[in-house]
Structure formats: structure tokens, C-alpha cells
BASEFI-356109 format. One record per atom (N, C-alpha, C, O): x, y, z; atom name; residue number from 1. Coordinates in nm, 3 decimals, m for minus. Example, Ala and Ser with C-alpha at 12.3 -4.5 7.8 and 13.67 -1.06 7.14 Angstrom:
% residues 2
       c1       c2       c3  atomo  num
    1.319   m0.569    0.780      N    1
    1.230   m0.450    0.780     CA    1
    1.320   m0.330    0.780      C    1
    1.424   m0.332    0.846      O    1
    1.285   m0.225    0.708      N    2
    1.367   m0.106    0.714     CA    2
    1.290    0.003    0.787      C    2
    1.341    0.114    0.804      O    2
//
This chain:
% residues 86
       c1       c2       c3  atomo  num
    9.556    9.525    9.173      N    1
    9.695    9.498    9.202     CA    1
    9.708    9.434    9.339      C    1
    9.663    9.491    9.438      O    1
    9.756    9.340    9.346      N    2
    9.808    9.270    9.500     CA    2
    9.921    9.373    9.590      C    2
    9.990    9.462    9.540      O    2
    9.917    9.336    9.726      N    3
   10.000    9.397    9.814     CA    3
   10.160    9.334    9.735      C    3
   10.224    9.436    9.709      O    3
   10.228    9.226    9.698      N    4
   10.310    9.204    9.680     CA    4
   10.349    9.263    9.561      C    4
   10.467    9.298    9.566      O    4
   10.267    9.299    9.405      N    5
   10.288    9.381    9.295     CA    5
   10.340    9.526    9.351      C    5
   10.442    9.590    9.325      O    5
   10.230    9.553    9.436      N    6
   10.254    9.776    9.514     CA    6
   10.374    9.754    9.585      C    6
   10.443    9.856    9.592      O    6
   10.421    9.653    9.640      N    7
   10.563    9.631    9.748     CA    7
   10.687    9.682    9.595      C    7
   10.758    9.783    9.590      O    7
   10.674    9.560    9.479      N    8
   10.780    9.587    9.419     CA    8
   10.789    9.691    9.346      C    8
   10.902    9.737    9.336      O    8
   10.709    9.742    9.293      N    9
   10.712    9.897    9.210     CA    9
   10.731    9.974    9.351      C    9
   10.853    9.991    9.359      O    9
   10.679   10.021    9.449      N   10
   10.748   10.108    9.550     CA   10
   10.899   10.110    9.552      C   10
   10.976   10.205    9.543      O   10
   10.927    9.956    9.569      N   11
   11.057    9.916    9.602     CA   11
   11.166    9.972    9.490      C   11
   11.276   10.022    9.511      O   11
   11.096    9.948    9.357      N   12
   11.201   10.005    9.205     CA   12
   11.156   10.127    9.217      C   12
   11.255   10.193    9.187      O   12
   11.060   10.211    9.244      N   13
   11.029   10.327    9.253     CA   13
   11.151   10.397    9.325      C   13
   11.237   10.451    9.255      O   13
   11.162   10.399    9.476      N   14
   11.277   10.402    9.538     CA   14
   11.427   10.399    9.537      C   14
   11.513   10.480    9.572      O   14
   11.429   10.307    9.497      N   15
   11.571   10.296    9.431     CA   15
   11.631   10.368    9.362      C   15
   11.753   10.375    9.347      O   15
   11.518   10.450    9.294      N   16
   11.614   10.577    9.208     CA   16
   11.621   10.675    9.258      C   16
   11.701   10.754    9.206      O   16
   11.559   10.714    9.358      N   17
   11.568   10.823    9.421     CA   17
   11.663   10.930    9.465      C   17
   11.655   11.004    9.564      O   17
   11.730   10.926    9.398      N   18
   11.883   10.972    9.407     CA   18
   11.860   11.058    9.241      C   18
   11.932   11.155    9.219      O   18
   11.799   11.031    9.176      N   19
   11.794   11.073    9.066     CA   19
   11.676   11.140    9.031      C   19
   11.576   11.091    9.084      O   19
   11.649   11.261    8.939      N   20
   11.514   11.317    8.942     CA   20
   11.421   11.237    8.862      C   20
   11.453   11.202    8.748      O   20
   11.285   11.199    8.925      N   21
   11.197   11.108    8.938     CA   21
   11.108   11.115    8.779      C   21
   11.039   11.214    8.752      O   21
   11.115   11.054    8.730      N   22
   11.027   11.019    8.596     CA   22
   10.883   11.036    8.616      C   22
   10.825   10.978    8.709      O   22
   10.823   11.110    8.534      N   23
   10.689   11.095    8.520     CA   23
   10.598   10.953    8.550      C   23
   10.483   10.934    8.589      O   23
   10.701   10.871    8.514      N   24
   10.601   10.712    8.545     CA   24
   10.680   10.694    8.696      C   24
   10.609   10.630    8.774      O   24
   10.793   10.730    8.746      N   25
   10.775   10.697    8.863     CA   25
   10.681   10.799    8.963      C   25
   10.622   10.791    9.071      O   25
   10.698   10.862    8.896      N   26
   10.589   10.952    9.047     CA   26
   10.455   10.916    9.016      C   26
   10.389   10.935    9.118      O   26
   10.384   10.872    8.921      N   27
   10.281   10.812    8.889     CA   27
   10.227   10.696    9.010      C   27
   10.130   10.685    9.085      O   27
   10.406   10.590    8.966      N   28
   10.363   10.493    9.032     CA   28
   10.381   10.505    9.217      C   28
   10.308   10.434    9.285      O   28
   10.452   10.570    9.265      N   29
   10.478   10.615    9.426     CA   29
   10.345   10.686    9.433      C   29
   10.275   10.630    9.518      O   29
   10.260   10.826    9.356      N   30
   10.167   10.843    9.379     CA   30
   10.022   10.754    9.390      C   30
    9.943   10.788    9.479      O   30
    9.984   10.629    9.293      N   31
    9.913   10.540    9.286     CA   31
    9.922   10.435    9.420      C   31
    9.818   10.397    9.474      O   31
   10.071   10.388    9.473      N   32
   10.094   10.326    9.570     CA   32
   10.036   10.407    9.702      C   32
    9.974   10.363    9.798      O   32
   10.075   10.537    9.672      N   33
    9.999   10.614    9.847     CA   33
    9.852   10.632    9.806      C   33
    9.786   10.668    9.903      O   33
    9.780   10.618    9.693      N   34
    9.649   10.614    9.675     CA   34
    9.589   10.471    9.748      C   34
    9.495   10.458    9.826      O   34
    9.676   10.374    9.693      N   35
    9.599   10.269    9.729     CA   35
    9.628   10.270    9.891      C   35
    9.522   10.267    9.954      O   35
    9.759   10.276    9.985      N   36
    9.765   10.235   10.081     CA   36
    9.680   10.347   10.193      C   36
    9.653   10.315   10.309      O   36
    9.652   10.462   10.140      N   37
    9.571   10.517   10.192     CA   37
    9.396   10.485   10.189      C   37
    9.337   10.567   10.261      O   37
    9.328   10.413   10.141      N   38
    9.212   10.307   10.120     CA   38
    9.167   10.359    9.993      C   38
    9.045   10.368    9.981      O   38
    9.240   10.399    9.890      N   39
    9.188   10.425    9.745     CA   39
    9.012   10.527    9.743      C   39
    8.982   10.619    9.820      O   39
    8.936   10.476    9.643      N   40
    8.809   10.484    9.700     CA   40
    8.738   10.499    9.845      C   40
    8.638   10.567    9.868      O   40
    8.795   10.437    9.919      N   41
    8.733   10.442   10.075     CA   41
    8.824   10.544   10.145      C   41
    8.788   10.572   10.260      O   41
    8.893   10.582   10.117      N   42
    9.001   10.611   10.218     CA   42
    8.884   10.771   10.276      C   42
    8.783   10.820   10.224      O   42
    8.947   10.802   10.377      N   43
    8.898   10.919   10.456     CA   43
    8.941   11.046   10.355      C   43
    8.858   11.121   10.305      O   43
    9.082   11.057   10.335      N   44
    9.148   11.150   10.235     CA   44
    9.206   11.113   10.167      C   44
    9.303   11.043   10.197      O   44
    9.170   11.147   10.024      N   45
    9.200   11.114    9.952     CA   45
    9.384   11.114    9.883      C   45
    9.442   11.222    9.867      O   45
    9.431   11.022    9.860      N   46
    9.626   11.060    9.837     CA   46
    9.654   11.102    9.984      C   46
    9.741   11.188    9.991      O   46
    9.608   11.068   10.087      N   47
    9.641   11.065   10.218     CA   47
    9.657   11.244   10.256      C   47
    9.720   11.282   10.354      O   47
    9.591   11.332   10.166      N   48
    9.578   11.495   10.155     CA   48
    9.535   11.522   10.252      C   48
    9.429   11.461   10.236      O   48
    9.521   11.587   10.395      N   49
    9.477   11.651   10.481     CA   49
    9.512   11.776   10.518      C   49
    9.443   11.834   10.601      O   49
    9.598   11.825   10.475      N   50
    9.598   11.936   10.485     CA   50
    9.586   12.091   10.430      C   50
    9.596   12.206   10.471      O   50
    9.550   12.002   10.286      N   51
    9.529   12.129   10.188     CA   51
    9.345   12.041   10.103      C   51
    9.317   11.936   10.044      O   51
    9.265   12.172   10.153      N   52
    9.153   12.161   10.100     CA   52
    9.162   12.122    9.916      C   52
    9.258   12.174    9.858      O   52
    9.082   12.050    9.844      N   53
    9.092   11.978    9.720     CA   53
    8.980   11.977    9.655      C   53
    8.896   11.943    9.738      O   53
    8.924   11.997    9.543      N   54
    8.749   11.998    9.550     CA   54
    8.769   11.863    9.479      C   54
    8.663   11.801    9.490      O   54
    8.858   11.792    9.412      N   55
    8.772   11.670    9.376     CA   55
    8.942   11.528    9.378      C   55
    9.051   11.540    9.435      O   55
    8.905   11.450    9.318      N   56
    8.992   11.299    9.320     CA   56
    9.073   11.403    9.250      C   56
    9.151   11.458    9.327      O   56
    9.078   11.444    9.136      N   57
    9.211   11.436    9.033     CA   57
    9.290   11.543    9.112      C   57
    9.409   11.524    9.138      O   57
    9.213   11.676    9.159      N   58
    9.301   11.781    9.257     CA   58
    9.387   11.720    9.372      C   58
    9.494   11.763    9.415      O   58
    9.329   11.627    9.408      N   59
    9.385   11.577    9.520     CA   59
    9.530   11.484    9.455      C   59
    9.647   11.502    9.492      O   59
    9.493   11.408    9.376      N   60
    9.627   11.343    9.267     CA   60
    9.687   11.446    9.217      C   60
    9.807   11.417    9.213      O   60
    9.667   11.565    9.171      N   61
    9.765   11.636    9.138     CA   61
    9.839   11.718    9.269      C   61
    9.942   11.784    9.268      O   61
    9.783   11.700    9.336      N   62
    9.832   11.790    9.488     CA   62
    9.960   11.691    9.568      C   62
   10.054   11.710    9.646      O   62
    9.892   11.573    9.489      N   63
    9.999   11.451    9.587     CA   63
   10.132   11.429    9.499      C   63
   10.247   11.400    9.534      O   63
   10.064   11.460    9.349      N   64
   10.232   11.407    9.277     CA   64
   10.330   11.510    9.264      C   64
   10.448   11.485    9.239      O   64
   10.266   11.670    9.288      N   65
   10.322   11.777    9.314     CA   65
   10.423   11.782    9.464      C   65
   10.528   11.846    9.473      O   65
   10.371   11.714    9.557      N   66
   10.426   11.664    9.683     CA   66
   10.553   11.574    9.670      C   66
   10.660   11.597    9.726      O   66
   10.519   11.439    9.564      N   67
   10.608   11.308    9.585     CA   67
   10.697   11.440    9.500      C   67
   10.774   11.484    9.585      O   67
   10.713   11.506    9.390      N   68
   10.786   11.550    9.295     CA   68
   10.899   11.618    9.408      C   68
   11.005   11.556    9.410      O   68
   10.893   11.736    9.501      N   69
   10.933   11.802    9.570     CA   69
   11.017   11.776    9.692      C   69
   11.102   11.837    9.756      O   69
   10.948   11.636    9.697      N   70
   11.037   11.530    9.856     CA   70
   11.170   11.515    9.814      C   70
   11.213   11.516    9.699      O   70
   11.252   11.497    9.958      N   71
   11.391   11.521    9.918     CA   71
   11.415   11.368    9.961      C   71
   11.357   11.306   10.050      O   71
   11.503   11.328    9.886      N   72
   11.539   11.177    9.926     CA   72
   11.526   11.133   10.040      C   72
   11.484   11.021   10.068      O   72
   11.563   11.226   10.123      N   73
   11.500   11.135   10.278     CA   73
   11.364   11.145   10.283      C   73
   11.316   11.031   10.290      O   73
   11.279   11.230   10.282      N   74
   11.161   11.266   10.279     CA   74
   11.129   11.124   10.150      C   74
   11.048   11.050   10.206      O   74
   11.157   11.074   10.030      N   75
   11.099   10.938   10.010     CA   75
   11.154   10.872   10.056      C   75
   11.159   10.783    9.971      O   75
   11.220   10.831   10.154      N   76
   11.291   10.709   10.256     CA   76
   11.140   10.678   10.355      C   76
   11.076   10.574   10.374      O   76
   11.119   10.833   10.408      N   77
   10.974   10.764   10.500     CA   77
   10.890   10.812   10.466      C   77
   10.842   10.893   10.546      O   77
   10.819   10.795   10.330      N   78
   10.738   10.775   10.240     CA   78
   10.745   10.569   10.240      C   78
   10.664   10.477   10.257      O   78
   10.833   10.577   10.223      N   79
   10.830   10.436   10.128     CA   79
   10.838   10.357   10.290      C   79
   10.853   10.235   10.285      O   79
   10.831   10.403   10.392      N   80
   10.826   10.314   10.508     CA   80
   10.713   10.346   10.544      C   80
   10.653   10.254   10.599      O   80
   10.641   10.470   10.531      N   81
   10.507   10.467   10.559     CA   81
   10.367   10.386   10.510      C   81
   10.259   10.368   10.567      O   81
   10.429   10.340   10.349      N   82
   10.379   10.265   10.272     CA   82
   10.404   10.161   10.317      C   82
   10.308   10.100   10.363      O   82
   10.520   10.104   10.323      N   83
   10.550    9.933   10.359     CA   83
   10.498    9.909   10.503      C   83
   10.440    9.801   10.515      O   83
   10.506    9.986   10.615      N   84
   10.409    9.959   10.712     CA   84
   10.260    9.943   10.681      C   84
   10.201    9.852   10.740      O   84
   10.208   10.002   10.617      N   85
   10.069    9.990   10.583     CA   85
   10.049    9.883   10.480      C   85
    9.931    9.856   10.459      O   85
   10.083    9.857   10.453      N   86
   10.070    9.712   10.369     CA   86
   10.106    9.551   10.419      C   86
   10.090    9.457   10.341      O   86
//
């Protein structure tokens, strides 16, 4: 996926946020902080540091359990933490 594809699904991701978040959107806000955190390379994985994880999928389920729980402001700087990093 290109930086400009992860910009616009963040961007429609967002936008609903006012509304409780669909399985494919938290998918896709979770996949976007996978990649902008270095995917494969990254140091932690889903940008997780603070809760020990034993593998990739714990760590994806730890993160979409996170995006699920954020309160609309809380994805306001989500989605700026992302667009800075990209």
C-alpha cells in the first residue's frame, strides 16, 4: 500500500468517528498504526509498549482492543500521530 492509499482510508476511517467503529474500520486504523509504526521492522509491534505480548497477532489484538475503546478525541490524535509519521 502507498503512503497516499494509508492517508485516505485513515482519513474515511476518521470521519466516522462519532459513530461506533465497524469491524473493517478498526481493522483498517489498526493496519494503518501497524504500518506507520515500521510493520515488520518496527521496534513494537502496533506501536504496543506497554503491555507485554508473546507474539504479532497478541499484539494486533491488544491494539484493536485499544483503537475499539478510544474516545473520539483520543482518535483525533491517533489520526495525527499517523499523519505526522507518514
Amino acid at each position: 500500500m502507498t503512503k497516499a492509499t494509508i492517508l485516505a482510508l485513515c482519513i474515511l476511517a476518521f470521519s466516522v468517528h462519532a459513530q461506533i467503529l465497524s469491524s473493517n474500520q478498526v481493522e483498517t486504523i489498526t493496519r494503518a498504526i501497524y504500518i506507520s509504526e515500521g510493520g515488520t521492522n518496527a521496534q513494537w509491534l502496533y506501536g504496543i509498549r506497554s503491555v507485554k505480548y508473546k507474539d504479532a497477532a497478541d499484539a494486533k489484538r491488544i491494539c484493536e482492543n485499544s483503537v475499539r475503546k478510544t474516545t473520539p478525541d483520543g482518535l483525533q490524535v491517533v489520526e495525527r500521530m499517523i499523519l505526522f509519521r507518514l
